[in-house]
ZAMARGU-4260 file (C-alpha; in steps of 0.2 Angstrom, whole numbers, plus 5000, padded with zeros to 4 digits):
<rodrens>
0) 5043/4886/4899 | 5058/4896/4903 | 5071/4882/4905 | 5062/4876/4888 | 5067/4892/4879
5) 5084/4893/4884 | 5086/4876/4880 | 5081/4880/4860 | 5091/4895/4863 | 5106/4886/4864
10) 5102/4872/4852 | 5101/4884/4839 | 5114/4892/4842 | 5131/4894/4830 | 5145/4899/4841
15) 5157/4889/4843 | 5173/4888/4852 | 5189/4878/4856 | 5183/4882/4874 | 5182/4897/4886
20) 5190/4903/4900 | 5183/4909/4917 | 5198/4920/4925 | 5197/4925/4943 | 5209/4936/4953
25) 5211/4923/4967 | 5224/4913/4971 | 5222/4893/4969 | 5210/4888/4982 | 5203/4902/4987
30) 5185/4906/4988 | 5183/4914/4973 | 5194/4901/4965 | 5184/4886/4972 | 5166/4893/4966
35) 5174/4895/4946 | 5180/4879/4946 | 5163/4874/4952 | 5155/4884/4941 | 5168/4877/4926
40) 5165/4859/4927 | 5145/4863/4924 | 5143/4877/4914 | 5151/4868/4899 | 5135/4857/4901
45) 5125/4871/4892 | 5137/4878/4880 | 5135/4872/4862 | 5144/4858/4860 | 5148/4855/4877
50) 5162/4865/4876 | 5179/4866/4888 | 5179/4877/4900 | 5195/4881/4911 | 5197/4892/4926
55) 5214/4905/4924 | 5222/4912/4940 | 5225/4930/4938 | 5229/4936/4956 | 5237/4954/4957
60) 5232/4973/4966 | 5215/4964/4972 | 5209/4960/4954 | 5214/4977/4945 | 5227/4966/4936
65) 5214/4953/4929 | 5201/4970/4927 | 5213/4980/4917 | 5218/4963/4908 | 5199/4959/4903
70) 5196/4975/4896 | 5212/4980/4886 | 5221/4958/4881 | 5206/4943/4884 | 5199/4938/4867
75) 5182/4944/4871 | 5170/4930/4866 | 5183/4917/4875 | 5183/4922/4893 | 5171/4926/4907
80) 5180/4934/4924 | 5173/4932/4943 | 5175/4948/4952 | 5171/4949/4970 | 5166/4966/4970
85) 5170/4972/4987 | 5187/4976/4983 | 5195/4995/4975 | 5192/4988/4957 | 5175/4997/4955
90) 5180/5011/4967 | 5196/5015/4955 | 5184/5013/4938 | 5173/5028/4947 | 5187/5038/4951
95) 5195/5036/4936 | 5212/5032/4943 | 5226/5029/4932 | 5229/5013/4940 | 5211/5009/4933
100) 5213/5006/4913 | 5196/5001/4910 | 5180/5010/4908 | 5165/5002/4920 | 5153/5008/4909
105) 5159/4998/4895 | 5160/4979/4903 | 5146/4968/4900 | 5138/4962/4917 | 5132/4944/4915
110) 5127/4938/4932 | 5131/4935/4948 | 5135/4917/4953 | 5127/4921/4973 | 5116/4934/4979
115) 5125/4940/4994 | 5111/4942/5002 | 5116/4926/5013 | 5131/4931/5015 | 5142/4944/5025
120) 5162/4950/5028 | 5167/4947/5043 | 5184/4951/5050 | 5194/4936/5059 | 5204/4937/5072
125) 5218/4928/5080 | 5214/4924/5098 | 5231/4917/5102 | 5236/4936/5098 | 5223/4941/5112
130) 5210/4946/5103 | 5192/4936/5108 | 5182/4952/5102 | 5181/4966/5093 | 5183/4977/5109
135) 5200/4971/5110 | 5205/4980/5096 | 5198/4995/5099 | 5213/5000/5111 | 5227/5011/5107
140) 5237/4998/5102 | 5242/4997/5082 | 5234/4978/5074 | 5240/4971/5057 | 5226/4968/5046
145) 5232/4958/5033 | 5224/4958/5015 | 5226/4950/4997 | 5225/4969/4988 | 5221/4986/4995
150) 5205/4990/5000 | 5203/5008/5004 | 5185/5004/5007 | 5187/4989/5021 | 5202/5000/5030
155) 5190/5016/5031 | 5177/5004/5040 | 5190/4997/5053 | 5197/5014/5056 | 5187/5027/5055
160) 5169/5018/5058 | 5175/5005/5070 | 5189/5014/5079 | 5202/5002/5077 | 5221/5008/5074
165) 5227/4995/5061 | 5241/4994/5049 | 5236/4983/5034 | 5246/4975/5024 | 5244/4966/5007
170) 5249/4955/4992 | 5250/4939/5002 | 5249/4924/4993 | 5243/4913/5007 | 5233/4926/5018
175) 5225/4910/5030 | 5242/4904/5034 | 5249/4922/5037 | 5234/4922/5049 | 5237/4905/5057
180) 5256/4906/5060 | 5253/4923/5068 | 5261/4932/5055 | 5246/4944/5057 | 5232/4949/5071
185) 5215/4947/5058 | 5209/4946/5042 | 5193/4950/5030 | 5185/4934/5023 | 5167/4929/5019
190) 5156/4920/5032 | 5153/4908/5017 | 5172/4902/5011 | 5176/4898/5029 | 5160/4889/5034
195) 5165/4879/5017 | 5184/4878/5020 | 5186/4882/5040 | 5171/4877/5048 | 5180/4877/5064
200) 5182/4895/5063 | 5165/4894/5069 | 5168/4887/5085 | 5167/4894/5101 | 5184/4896/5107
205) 5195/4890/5091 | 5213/4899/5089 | 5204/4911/5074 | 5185/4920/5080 | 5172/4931/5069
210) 5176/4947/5080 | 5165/4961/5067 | 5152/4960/5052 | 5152/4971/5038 | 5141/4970/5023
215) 5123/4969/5031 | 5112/4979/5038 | 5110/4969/5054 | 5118/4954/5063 | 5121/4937/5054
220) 5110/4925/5060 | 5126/4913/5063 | 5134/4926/5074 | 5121/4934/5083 | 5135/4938/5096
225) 5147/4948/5084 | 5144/4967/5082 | 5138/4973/5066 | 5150/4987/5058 | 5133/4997/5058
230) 5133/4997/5077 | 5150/5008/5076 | 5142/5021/5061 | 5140/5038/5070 | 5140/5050/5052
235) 5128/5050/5039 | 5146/5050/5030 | 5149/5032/5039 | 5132/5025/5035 | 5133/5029/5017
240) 5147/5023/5015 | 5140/5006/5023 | 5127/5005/5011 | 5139/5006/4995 | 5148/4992/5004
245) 5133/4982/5009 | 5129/4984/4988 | 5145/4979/4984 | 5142/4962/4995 | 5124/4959/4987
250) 5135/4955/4970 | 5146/4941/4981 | 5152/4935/4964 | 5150/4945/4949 | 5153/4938/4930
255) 5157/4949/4919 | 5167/4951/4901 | 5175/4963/4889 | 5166/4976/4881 | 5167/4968/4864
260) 5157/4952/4868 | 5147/4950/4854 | 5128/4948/4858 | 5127/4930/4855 | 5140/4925/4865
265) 5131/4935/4879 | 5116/4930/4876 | 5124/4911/4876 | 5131/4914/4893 | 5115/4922/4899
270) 5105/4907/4895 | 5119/4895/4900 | 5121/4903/4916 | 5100/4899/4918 | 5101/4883/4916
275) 5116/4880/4928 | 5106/4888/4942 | 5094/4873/4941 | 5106/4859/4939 | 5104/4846/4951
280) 5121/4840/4952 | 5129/4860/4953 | 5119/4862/4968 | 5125/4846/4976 | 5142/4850/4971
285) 5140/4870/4978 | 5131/4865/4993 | 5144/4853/4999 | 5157/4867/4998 | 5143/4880/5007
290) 5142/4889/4991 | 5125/4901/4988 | 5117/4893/4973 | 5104/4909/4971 | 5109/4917/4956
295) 5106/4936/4952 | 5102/4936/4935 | 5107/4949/4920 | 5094/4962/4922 | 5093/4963/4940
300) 5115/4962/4938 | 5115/4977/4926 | 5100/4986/4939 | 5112/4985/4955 | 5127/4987/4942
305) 5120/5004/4936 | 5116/5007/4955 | 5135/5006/4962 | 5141/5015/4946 | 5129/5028/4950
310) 5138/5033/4967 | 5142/5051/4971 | 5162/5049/4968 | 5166/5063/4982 | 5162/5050/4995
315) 5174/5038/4986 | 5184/5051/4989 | 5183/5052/5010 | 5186/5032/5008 | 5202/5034/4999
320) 5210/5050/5003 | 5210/5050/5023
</rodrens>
């Protein structure tokens, strides 16, 4: 009955568009890149008229450029944007830094194209750098922990959480070949983009190992063997700051758009993106890439959305000013 009323919904519909844009902060090939071309080549399925849909690579201050971009230049009933949330985007939105020209409370939440539920960060290391586990790293010594963007939130974990004396840097373009050429010591990446892109991460002894989880509250069932960031968490400071994170990860990959969408465009989108869910052939095509294909849908988005917005910003505060 559902699927029959979205169907209607659409058929009935009156927007039309040249096409529309999905725009992600990743570079090409990346995670989130991957999953909104995925997400691209079905979606248009359920858009009136079978409409275009192309993916726009926005990459930049770990997706505050494409955030302040959507909000203040994107011809709102045009583009959609996949936001992986785990980065300083929301943080600078609740802390209303300058770098953050955009208003959170404003945006419109869609959905979000995984529940992260399934999914955790982990931190990679490189063995041919000596480091087998995360006990390795908690020395005196000083590891480079590289990064796309900043992530105040990530580097408070490793350091004051975990113990470990890093110096991150960012703004590579290609992160996984800095890692592999021994450019750097780790890395933070999902345990879903590298079972989909470097399952031999995975493997026991390969050149790059899952030496720490963050994101859950309790081991991965893939790497029952690699500590959880909660093991470390000695402060009700620390572990509140876990939980912000671990609702970060819940919204893997968050589709939102400008403020001024106008309602049918949403509710097009909304409907759309109900329908994709259940399509045979996107779940063929996301499974073979180990993408999740369990949506969290516009209520429950807005519900967790309203959740993270709702954090006390003077513990943002401990995370960013250390």
């Amino acid at each position: 009955m559902i699927k029959l009323l979205v169907f209607l919904f659409l058929l009935i519909s009156n927007t039309a568009f040249a096409q529309m844009n999905i725009v992600t902060s990743s570079i090409p090939g990346g995670g989130a890149d991957i999953q909104a071309r995925v997400i691209a080549k079905h979606l248009s399925k359920y858009l009136p008229n079978r409409q275009t849909v192309n993916v726009i690579n926005m990459q930049g201050a770990g997706g505050l450029n494409m955030t302040n971009w959507m909000y203040n230049v994107a011809e709102p009933n045009s583009h959609i944007a996949i936001l992986s949330v785990n980065n300083d985007t929301i943080i600078k939105g609740i802390l209303k830094d300058k770098a953050a020209r955009y208003d959170l409370e404003k945006f419109n939440w869609l959905f979000s194209a995984e529940d992260g539920d399934d999914n955790v960060f982990v931190l990679w290391a490189n063995n041919n750098r000596g480091l087998r586990n995360i006990e390795d790293m908690r020395s005196e010594n000083i590891y480079i922990v590289g990064n796309t963007g900043p992530n105040n939130l990530q580097t408070y974990i490793l350091e004051e959480i975990v113990g470990i004396r890093s110096k991150i840097v960012y703004g590579y373009k290609d992160i996984i070949r800095a890692l592999q050429i021994n450019e750097i010591d780790a890395r933070f990446g999902t345990l879903l983009n590298a079972r989909a892109r470097y399952p031999q991460w995975l493997s026991e002894g390969y050149e790059i190992q899952p030496i720490l989880q963050v994101g859950s509250s309790k081991r991965h069932p893939l790497l029952p063997k690699v500590p959880n960031a909660r093991e470390f968490a000695k402060t009700d400071v620390h572990k509140r700051v876990l939980d912000y994170y671990e609702k970060n990860v819940r919204l893997a990959r968050l589709i939102f758009a400008s403020p001024n969408m106008n309602a049918e465009t949403i509710n097009m989108i909304v409907a759309a993106s109900i329908l994709l869910e259940q399509d045979p052939e996107f779940i063929e095509d996301a499974k073979k890439l180990e993408m999740g294909v369990d949506f969290i849908h516009h209520e429950e988005t807005n519900r967790l959305m309203r959740d993270l917005l709702a954090t006390d910003p003077n513990l943002l505060r401990t995370v960013t000013h250390r």
